[in-house]
N, C-alpha and C positions, 0 to 999 in steps of 0.2 A: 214892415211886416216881419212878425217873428220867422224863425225856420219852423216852428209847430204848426203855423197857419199854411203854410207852405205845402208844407208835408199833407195836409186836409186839402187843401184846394185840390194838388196833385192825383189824389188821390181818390175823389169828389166828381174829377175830368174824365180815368181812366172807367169809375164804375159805369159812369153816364153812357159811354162810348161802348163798350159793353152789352148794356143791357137795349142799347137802339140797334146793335148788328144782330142779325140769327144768326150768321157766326164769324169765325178770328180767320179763316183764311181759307180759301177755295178747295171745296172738299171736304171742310169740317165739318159736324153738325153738333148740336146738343144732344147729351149722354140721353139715352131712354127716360131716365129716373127724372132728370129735369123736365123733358119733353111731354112728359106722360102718353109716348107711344112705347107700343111693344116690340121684343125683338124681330125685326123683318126676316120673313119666310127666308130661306136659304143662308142663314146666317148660323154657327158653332151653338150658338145660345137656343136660339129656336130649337133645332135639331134636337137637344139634347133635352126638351120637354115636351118635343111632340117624336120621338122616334117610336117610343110603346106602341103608340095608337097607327103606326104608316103601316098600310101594304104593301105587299109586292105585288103588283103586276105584270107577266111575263113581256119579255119586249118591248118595258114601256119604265119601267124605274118603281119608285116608291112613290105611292099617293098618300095623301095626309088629308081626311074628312075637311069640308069647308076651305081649303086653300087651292088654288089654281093650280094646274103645271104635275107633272112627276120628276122626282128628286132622286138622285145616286144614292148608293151606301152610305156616302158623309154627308146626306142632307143639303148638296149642293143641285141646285135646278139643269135639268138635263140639256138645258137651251143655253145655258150661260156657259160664257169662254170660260176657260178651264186655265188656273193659273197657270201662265211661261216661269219654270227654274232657269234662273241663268247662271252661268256658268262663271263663274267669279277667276278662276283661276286660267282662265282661255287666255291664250295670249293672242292680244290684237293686233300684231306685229308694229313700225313703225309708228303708227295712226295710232296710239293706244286709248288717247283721249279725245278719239273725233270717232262716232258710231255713224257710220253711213247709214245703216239699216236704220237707224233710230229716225234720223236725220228724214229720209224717206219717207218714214210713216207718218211722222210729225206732217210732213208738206203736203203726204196726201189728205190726211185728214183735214185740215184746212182747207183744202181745196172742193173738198165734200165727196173724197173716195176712198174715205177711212172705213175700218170697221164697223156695219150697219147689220145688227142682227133682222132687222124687215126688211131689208133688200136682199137679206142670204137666203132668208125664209121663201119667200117669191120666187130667185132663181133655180130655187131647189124643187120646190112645188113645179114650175114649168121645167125643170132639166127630167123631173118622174112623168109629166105629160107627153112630152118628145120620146122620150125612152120607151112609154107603153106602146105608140103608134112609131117604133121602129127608126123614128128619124134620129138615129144614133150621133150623126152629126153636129145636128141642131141641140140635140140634150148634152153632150161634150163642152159646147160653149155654156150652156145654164148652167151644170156643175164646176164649170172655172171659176164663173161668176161669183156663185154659192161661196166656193175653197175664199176667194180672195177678200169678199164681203163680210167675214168672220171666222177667222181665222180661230187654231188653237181651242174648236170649240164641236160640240157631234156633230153638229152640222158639217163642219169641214170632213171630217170622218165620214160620214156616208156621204159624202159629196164627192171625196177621192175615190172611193170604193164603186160608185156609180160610174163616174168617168173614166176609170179603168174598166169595166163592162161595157162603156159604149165605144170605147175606141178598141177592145177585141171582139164586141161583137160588128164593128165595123172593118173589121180586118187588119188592122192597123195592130198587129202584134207587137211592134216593137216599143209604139208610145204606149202601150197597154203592161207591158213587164215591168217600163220604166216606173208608173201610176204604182201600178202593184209596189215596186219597192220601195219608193217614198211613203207610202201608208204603211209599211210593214217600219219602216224605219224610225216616222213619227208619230204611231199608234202601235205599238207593238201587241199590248194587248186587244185589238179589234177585234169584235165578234166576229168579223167575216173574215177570220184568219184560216179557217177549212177552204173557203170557196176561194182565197186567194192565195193558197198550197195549189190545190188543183188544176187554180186556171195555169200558172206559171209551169205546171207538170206538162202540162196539155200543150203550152206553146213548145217548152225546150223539146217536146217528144217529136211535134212537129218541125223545127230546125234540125234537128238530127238523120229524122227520118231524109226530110228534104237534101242535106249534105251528102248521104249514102244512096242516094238515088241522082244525082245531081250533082258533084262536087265541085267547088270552086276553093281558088287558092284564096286565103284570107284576107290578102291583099289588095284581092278582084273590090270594086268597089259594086254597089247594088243599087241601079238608080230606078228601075222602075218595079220590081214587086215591091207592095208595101207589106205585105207579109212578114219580108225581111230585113233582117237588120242592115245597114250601109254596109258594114264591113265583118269579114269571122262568123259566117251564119254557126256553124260548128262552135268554136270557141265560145259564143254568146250563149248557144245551147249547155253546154257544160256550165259557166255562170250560174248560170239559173238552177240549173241540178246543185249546187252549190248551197245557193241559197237556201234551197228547200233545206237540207239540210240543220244549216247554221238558226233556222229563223222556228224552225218545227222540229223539232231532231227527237221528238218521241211521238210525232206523227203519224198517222200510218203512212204517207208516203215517203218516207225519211229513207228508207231503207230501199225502196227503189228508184228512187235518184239516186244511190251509192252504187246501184247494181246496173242501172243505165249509163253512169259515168264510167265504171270500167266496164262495161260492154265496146263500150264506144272508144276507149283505149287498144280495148283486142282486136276489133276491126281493124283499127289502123295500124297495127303492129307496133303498139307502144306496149310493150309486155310489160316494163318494170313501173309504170306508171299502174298498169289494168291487175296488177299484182298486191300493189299498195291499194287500191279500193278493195279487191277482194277480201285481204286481209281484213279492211277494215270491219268491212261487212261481218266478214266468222267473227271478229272480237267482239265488234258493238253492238251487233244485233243478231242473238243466237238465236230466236224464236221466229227469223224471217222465213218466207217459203222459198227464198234465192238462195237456202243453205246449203244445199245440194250442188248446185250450178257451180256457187259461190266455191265450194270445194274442188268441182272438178275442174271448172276453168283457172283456179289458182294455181292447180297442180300441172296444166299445160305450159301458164306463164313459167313457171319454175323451169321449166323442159326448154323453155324457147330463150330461158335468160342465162343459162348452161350454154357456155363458149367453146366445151371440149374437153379433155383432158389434161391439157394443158396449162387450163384456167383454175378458178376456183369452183372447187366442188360443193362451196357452200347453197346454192339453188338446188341440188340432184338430195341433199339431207332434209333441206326444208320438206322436198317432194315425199321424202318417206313419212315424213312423218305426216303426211296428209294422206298418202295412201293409208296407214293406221288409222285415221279418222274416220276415215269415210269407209273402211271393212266396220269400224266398231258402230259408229253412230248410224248409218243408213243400211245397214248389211239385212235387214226386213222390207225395207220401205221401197228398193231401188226392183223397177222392172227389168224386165230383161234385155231392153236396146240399154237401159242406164249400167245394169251391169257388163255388157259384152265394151263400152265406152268405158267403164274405168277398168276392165280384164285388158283393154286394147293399149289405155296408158299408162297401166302397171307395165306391161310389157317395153312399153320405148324405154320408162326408167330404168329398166333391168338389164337389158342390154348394155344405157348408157353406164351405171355403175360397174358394171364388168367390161368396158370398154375402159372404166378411169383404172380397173383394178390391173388389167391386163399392160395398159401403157406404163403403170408403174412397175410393175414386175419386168416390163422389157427392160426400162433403163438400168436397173440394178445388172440384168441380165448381158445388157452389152458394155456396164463397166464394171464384169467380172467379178462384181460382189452375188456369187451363186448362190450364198447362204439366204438374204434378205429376198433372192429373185424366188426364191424356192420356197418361203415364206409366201409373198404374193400370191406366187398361181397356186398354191396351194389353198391360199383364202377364197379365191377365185372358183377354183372347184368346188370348196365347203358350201360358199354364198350361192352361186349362180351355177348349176348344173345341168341345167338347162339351156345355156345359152350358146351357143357354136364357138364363142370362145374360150370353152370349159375344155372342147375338145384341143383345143392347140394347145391351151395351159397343160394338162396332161402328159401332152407327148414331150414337152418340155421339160415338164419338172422328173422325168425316170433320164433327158441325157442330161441333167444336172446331179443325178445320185452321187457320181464321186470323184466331182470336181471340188477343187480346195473354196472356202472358205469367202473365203478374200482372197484380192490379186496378192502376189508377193510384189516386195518392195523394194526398190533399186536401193533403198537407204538403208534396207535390212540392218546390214553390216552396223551402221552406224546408232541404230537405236539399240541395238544390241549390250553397247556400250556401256549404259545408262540401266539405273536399278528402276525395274515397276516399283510405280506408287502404291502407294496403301489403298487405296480407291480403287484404283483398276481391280490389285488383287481381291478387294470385297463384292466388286461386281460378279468375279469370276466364280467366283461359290456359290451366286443366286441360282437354284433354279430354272431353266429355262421351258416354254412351251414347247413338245413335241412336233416338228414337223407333221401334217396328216399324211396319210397315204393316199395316191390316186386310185387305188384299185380296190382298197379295203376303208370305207371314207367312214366315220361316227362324226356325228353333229357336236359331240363333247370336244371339247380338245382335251389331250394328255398328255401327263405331264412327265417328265422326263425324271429316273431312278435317283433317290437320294445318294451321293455322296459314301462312297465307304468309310465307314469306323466310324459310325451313327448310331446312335442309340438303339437303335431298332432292327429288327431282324434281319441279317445281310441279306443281300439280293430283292428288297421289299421296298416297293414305291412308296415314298411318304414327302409328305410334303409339312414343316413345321412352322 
């Protein structure tokens, strides 16, 4: 036999074998054009010859005349699993070519406890019968069912969103958050993303509450409220203020989870923690109705994170510059307990500022440097005149009138020695600020007479 005959028998074999299969290998089928069927409902092709003519239906998808079912935006059927992205670059540590999960699924499904959209259908259908007649229990287990019967698909979505409402309306708060953040995690955009902000509001508000009525160290373990978490009733309430945050954060309640997380900071006298939310709050959300609170209790933390004089003064500056805010921004709005409450903690700041001005002025004062001490209480009087320290700076600064300078120097002698620098001598020419008077005080300060043999008219203050 030639290799041409060859070539034809070959050839002869493969069309025969062909044209006896419906198709080459599991899963395949023949192209539309050959089959002489149309593109099946829920397919890119379809969609994109019948999208003109689809409704919308609220709460139900797009319907399409003559075809079953309602369909998404992309003309995908609102029943069907929803494609899984995976993750390609996931490192599977060790194991990287053995999938357990896969592995699993495979064995269930064999076994016949694979993904079964009329068995999710049915458990869902009876987890909404249990639900209506209160047996929140009993519809808990239909909704697992549901979740696990078809996964990745709306069904699972309002299956989770269900079971999270019958395990808080059964009390079970804590498997109810959990619920909550798994569907916020693997649904982010769910439509029941309002009611599953609120409910999570509604539990932290009650942990918190609970902890401030009730405290327990974190440690304590929790074995019989189920209310409550096992452990951190407190800390798991902040959690969840958290979340609301991170998962809705242009929500309306976004901004009162900021203000209930440092609330709950000031309570417990966590200032620099109840100060960073406050903050938060004035930056991110200036239209909130906690803007006011947000100000004044910022302005306490600032007063309570203030170590003394001895410390950094940087808290008692932040404070001023929030007493400026809150004269400017609230100075119509605020009533009269709101105004006698920040007139009460203007006044602690004002003290403490002249308490930091006063401890400075002493130290210059007991090491003999009079000039800088007399500088201070004199700022001291200008600034705070009102405060009972204004009266000691005073008496102060009239037996410093005419004391030297500076201490003198055991090394006097010695630097004497030695030619001033160029530097020094240009400092010495600067102008300097006029000490105030305690008796005859101007809010300007003044400045001290030019220099003789100046341009300008002797004996005339000028500054160039």
């Amino acid at each position: 036999m030639s290799k041409l005959s060859v070539i034809l028998l070959a050839a002869a074999l493969c069309l025969s074998a062909t044209c006896s299969a419906p198709t080459l290998a599991a899963g395949w089928q023949w192209p539309s054009f050959f089959s002489g069927q149309g593109n099946p409902p829920g397919s890119p092709e379809w969609w994109k010859s019948n999208k003109n003519r689809a409704v919308f239906e609220p709460g139900k998808g797009y319907r399409v005349e003559g075809v079953e079912g309602y369909f998404d935006q992309e003309g995908r059927s609102m029943k069907s699993r929803a494609a899984k992205v995976e993750n390609k670059e996931k490192d599977s540590g060790l194991l990287k070519d053995v999938s357990v999960s896969k592995t699993v699924a495979d064995l269930k499904t064999q076994v016949g406890l694979g993904p079964n959209q009329e068995k999710a259908e049915q458990a869902y259908a009876a987890g909404e019968d249990s639900f209506r007649r209160e047996a929140y229990g009993e519809a808990a287990k239909h909704f697992k069912q549901a979740i696990s019967s078809w996964p990745d698909s709306k069904i699972e979505q309002d299956a989770m969103f269900f079971l999270a409402e019958s395990q808080f309306y059964n009390d079970k708060y804590p498997d109810a958050i959990e619920t909550y953040d798994r569907l916020l995690k693997k649904h982010s955009n769910t439509p029941h993303l309002d009611k599953v902000i609120r409910r999570q509001f509604d539990i932290a508000r009650y942990w918190e509450k609970h902890h401030h009525y009730k405290p327990h160290w974190a440690v304590t373990p929790n074995f019989f409220d189920k209310t409550r978490p096992l452990f951190d009733t407190n800390g798991r309430s902040l959690k969840a203020y958290e979340n609301i945050r991170i998962n809705d954060p242009t929500g309306p309640l976004a901004d009162d989870s900021i203000m209930a997380t440092a609330n709950s900071h000031f309570l417990r006298q966590r200032y620099n923690d109840a100060d960073y939310y406050y903050e938060l709050l004035r930056r991110e959300y200036p239209r909130s109705e906690h803007q006011f609170e947000a100000h004044l209790l910022g302005l306490r933390c600032k007063l309570q994170k203030y170590q003394g004089p001895d410390y950094d003064g940087t808290p008692l500056l932040e404070a001023k510059k929030l007493v400026k805010q809150l004269k400017t921004q609230f100075a119509g709005e605020m009533s009269e307990e709101e105004r006698n409450r920040v007139a009460e903690t203007r006044g602690t700041l004002i003290k403490q500022l002249a308490a930091r001005d006063f401890k400075r002025a002493k130290g210059y004062d007991n090491t003999e440097h009079f000039e800088s001490a007399r500088f201070y209480y004199g700022q001291l009087i200008r600034d705070y005149p009102d405060t009972p320290l204004a009266e000691l700076a005073k008496e102060r600064y009239l037996q410093l009138g005419g004391k030297p300078a500076h201490p003198e120097s055991s090394m006097a002698w010695l630097i004497n020695m030695f030619p001033e620098s160029s530097e020094r001598k240009a400092i010495a020419q600067v102008p300097l600020i006029k000490p105030v008077s305690p008796i005859q005080f101007d809010n300007q300060p003044q400045l001290a007479g030019q220099p003789k043999g100046s341009l300008d008219t002797p004996g005339q203050t000028t500054l160039r």
